[in-house]
C-alpha positions as CSV (number, residue, x, y, z in Angstrom):
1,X,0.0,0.0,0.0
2,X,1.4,3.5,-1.0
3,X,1.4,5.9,1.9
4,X,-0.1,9.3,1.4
5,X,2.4,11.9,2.3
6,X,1.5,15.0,1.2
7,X,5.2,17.0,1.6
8,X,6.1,14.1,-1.0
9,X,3.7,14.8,-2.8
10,X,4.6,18.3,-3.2
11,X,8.2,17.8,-3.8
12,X,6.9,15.8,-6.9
13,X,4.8,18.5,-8.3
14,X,7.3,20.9,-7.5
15,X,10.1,18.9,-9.9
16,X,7.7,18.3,-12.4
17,X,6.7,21.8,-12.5
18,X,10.3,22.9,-13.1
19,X,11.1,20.3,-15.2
20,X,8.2,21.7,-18.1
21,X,9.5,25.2,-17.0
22,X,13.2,23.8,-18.5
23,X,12.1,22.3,-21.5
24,X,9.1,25.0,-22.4
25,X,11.2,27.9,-22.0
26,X,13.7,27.6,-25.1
27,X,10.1,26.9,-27.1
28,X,8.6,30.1,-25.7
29,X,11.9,31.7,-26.6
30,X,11.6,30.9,-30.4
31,X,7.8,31.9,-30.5
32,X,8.3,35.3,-28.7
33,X,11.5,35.6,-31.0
34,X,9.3,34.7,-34.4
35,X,6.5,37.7,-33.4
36,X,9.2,40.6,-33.4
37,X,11.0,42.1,-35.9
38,X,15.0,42.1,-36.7
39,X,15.2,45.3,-35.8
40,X,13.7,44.5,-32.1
41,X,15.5,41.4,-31.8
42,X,18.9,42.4,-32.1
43,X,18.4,45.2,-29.1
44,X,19.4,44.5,-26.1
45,X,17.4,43.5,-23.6
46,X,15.7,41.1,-25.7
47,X,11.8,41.5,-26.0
48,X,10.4,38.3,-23.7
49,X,6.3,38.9,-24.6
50,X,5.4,38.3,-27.8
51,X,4.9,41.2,-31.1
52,X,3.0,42.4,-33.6
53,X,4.8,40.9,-36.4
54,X,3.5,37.5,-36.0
55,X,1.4,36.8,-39.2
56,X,4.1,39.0,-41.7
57,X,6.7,36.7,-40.2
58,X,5.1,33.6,-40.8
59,X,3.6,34.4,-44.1
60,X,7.0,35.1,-45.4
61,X,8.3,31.5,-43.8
62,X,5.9,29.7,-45.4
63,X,5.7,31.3,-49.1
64,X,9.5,32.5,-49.3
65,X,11.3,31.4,-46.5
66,X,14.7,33.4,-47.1
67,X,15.1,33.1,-50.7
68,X,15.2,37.1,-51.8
69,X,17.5,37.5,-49.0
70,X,19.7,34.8,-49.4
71,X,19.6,35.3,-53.2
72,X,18.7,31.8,-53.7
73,X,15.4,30.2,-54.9
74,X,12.5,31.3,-53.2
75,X,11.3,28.0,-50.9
76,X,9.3,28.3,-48.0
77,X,8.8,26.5,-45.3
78,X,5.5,25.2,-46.9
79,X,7.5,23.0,-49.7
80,X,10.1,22.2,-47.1
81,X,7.4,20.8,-44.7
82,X,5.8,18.9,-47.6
83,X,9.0,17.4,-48.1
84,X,10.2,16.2,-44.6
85,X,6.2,14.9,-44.5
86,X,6.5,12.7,-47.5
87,X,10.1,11.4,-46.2
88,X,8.9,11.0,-42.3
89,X,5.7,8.8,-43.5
90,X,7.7,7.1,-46.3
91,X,10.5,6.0,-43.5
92,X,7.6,5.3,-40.8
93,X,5.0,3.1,-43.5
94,X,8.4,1.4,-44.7
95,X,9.8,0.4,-41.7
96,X,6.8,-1.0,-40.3
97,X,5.8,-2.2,-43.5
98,X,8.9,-4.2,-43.7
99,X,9.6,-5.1,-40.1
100,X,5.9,-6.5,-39.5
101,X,6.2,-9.1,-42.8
102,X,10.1,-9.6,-42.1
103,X,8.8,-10.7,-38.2
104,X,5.9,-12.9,-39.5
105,X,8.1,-15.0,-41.8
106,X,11.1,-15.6,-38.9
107,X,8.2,-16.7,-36.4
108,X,5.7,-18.5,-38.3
109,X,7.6,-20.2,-41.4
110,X,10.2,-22.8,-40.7
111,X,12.7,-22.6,-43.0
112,X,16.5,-23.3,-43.3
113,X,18.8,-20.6,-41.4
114,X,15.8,-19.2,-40.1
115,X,17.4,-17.7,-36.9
116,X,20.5,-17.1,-38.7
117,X,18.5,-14.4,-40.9
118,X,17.0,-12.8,-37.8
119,X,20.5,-12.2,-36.2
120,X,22.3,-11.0,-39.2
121,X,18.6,-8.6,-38.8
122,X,20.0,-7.6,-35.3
123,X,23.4,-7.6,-35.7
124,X,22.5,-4.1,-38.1
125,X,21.6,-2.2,-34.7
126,X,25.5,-1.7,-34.3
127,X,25.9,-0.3,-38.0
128,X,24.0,2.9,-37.6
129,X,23.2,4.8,-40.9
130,X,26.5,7.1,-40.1
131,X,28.9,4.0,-40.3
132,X,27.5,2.7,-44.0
133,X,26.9,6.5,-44.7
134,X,29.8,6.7,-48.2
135,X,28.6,3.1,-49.6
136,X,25.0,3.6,-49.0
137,X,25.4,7.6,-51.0
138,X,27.4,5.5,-53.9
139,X,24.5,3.6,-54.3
140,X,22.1,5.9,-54.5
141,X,24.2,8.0,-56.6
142,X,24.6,5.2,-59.0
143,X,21.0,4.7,-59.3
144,X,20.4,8.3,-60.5
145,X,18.0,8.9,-56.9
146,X,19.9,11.9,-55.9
147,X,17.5,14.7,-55.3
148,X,14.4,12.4,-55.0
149,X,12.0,11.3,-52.5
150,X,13.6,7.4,-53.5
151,X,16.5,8.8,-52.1
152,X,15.2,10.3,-48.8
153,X,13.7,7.0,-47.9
154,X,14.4,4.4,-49.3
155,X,17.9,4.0,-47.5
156,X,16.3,4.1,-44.3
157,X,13.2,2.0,-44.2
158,X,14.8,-1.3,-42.9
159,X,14.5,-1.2,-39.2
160,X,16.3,-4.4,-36.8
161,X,14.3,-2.5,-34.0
162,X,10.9,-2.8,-35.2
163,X,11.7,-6.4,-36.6
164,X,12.7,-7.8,-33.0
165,X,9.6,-5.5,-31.8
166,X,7.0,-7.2,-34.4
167,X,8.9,-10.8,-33.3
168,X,8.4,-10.4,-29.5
169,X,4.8,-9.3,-30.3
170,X,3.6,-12.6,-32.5
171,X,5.5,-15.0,-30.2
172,X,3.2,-14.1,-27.5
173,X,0.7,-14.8,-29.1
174,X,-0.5,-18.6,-28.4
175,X,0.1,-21.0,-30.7
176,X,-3.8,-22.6,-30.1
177,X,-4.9,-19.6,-32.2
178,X,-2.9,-19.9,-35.5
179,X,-3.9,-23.7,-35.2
180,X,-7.7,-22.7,-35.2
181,X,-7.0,-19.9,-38.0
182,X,-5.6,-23.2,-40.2
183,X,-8.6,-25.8,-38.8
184,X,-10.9,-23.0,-39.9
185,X,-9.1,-22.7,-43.4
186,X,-7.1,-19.4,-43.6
187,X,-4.2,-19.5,-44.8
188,X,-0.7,-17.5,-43.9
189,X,-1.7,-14.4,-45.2
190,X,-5.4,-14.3,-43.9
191,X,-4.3,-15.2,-40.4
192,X,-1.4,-12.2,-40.7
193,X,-4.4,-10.0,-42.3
194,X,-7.3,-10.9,-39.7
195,X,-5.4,-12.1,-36.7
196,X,-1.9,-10.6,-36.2
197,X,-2.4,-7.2,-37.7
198,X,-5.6,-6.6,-35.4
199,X,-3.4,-7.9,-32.3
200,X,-0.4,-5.6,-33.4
201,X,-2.8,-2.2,-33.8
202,X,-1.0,-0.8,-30.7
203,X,2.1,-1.5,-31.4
204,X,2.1,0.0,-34.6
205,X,0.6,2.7,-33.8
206,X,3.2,3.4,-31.1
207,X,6.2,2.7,-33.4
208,X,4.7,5.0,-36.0
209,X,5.2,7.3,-33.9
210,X,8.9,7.0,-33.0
211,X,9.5,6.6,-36.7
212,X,7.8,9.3,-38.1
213,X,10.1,11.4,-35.4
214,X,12.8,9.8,-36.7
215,X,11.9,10.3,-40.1
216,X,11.7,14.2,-39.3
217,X,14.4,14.8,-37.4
218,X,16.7,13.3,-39.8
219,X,19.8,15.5,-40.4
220,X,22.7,13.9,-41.8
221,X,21.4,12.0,-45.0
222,X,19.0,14.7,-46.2
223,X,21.9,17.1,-45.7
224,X,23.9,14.3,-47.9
225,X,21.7,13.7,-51.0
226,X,19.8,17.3,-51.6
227,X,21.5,20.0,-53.7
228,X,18.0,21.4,-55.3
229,X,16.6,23.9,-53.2
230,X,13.1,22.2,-54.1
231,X,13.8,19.2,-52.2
232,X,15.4,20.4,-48.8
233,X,13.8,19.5,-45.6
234,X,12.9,21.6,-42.5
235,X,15.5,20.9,-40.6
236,X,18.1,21.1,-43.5
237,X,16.4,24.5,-44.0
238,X,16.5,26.3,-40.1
239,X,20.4,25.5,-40.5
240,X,21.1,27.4,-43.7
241,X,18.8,29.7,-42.4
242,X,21.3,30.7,-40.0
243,X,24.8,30.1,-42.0
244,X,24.4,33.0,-43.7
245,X,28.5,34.3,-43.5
246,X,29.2,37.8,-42.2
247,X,25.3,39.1,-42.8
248,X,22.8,39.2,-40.2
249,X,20.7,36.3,-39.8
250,X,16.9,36.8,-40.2
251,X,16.6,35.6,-37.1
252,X,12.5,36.4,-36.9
253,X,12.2,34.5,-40.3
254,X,14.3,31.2,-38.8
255,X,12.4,31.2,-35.3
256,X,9.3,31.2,-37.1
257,X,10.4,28.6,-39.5
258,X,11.2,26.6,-36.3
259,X,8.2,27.1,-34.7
260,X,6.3,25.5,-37.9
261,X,8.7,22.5,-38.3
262,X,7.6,21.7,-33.9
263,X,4.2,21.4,-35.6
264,X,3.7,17.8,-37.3
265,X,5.5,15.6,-34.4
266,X,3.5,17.5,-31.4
267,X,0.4,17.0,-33.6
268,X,1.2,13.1,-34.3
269,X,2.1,12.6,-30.9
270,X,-1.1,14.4,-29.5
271,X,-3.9,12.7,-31.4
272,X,-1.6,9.3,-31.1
273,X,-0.8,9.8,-27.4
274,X,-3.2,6.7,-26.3
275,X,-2.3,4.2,-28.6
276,X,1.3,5.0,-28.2
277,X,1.2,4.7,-24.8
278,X,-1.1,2.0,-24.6
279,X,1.5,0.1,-27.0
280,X,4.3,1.0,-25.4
281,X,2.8,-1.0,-21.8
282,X,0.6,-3.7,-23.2
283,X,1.9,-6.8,-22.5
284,X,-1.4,-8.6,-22.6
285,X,-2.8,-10.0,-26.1
């Protein structure tokens, strides 16, 4: 039995109170920075409430971004979202896609090196994308998918995470089940269709999240494989943003920027929050 004690319970409330003051106060940073103008921003002190140059600075993010300035193409944040969207769901679908199938054949087909297969899956959680980063751009080179959505994603849709995840999931589940699928007739793929995928909603639904974070975030291999200024991501996009040389940074323009790139994950994460935490705990099937 827990015992109530309510200075305890204070001290707890009292952590977590300063814990979302930590982590909220960079983000109210970067929205009080995107409402001002250059002008106000680069005075010191700082403005810390927010301005009246809110919907001119985000207009401009989305339908220009800093290409006048920069003397570059004009691409907003718009196309640049669009982008890292189709690249965080093609990496999210792709890896579950493949994982989920990849898992149903290792624990329901017998076949010869069966577990030999699964650990040479594994083994690829120690070769991060960074180690096989020059072989893996010389074959996308090769293949002319420079520049393309191919090239953002396919590279990164095999997952050894999701794989073992999808494994752990369909060995729990009892083996009086498939036999009653095959008494009653179904076959492999109407027992993964009706049975498995039904069981592994939660699951999915809480890896699709981590992946399409993943997806987002990524950094490194967009930065690799993108030269048109059409096909840049978000994040690529904050950094030139700021590497503008001996000029001023817009710094208004790239908060605001910023501010629109938070958007997508907080929205998946918000209207996915149950199922990602109920698949994150669920033991039971």
């Amino acid at each position: 039995m827990v015992e109530n004690r309510p200075w305890l319970t204070v001290a707890t409330h009292v952590v977590l109170v300063i814990g979302v003051l930590i982590v909220a106060f960079p983000i109210y940073v970067t929205f009080v920075a995107s409402t001002h103008s250059l002008f106000d921003l680069v005075r010191i002190p700082m403005p810390v409430l927010p301005g009246s140059h809110m919907v001119e600075n985000y207009l401009q993010a989305i339908s220009a971004g800093l290409g006048e300035a920069s003397g570059t193409a004009a691409v907003g944040a718009g196309r640049m979202m669009f982008n890292s969207l189709v690249m965080a769901l093609g990496i999210a679908g792709g890896k579950i896609a493949i994982s989920i199938i990849a898992a149903f054949a290792i624990v329901y087909f017998r076949f010869r090196f069966r577990m030999v297969a699964f650990w040479m899956i594994f083994i690829t959680l120690m070769l991060p994308v960074e180690v096989r980063i020059l072989p893996t751009y010389k074959v996308v080179a090769d293949l002319g998918m420079l520049d393309t959505y191919g090239g953002l994603i396919i590279p990164l849709i095999a997952s050894a995470t999701a794989t073992f995840m999808f494994r752990q999931v369909f060995m729990a589940v009892p083996d009086e089940l498939a036999e009653a699928a095959r008494i009653d007739g179904a076959g492999p793929l109407r027992f993964f269709w009706d049975v498995l995928l039904p069981l592994s909603r939660t699951n999915i639904a809480a890896l699709f999240v981590i992946l399409f974070i993943y997806g987002w975030n990524q950094y490194l291999w967009p930065l690799l494989i993108t030269t048109d200024p059409e096909m840049v991501t978000i994040v690529i996009s904050i950094n030139r943003m700021l590497s503008v040389g001996d000029d001023q940074a817009e710094w208004q323009i790239a908060m605001a920027t910023t501010m629109l790139a938070m958007l997508p994950p907080v929205l998946v994460v918000v209207f996915m929050q149950r199922l990602f935490v109920k698949g994150l705990v669920e033991t039971e099937k």
